[in-house]
C-alpha positions, 0 to 999 in steps of 0.5 A: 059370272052369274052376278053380272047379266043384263036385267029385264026391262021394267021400272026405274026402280027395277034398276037401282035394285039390280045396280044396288046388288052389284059386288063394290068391287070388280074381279077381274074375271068380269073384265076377262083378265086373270085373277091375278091381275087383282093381285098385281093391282093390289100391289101397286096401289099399295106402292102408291099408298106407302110412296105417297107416304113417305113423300108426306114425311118432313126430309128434313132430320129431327135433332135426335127427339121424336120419330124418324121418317122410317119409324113414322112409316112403320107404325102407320103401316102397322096402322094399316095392317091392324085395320085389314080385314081377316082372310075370309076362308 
């Protein structure tokens, strides 16, 4: 991968600029692995997320006022979505 190399001696300086330019986020092909492991990655993060939520929820049923848990997990999740990037193409 052409973004990652080991840059030439030189000044602190020469060195934050390089760090500054790296990707925030990795591929995985950086660490050799497939590109779907990204995928699999992303996909138990957001178990994790929805599973932290749901364990969030009040266990106790409301008396027939106010939202569900299930209803509850939904519009925070339609949250989420609404707040996802468009795929860039």
């Amino acid at each position: 991968l052409p973004t990652y190399y080991i840059p030439k001696d030189g000044p602190l300086s020469t060195y934050r600029e390089y760090i500054s330019m790296l990707p925030n986020v990795d591929h995985p092909e950086a660490f050799g692995q497939h590109p779907n492991a990204d995928i699999a990655s992303q996909i138990i993060e957001t178990r994790n997320l929805f599973g932290t939520l749901l364990s969030l929820q009040p266990q106790i049923p409301s008396a027939g006022h106010g939202e569900s848990r299930e209803e509850k997990v939904l519009e925070l999740a339609a949250d989420v979505l609404k707040r996802v990037p468009e795929e860039i193409d």
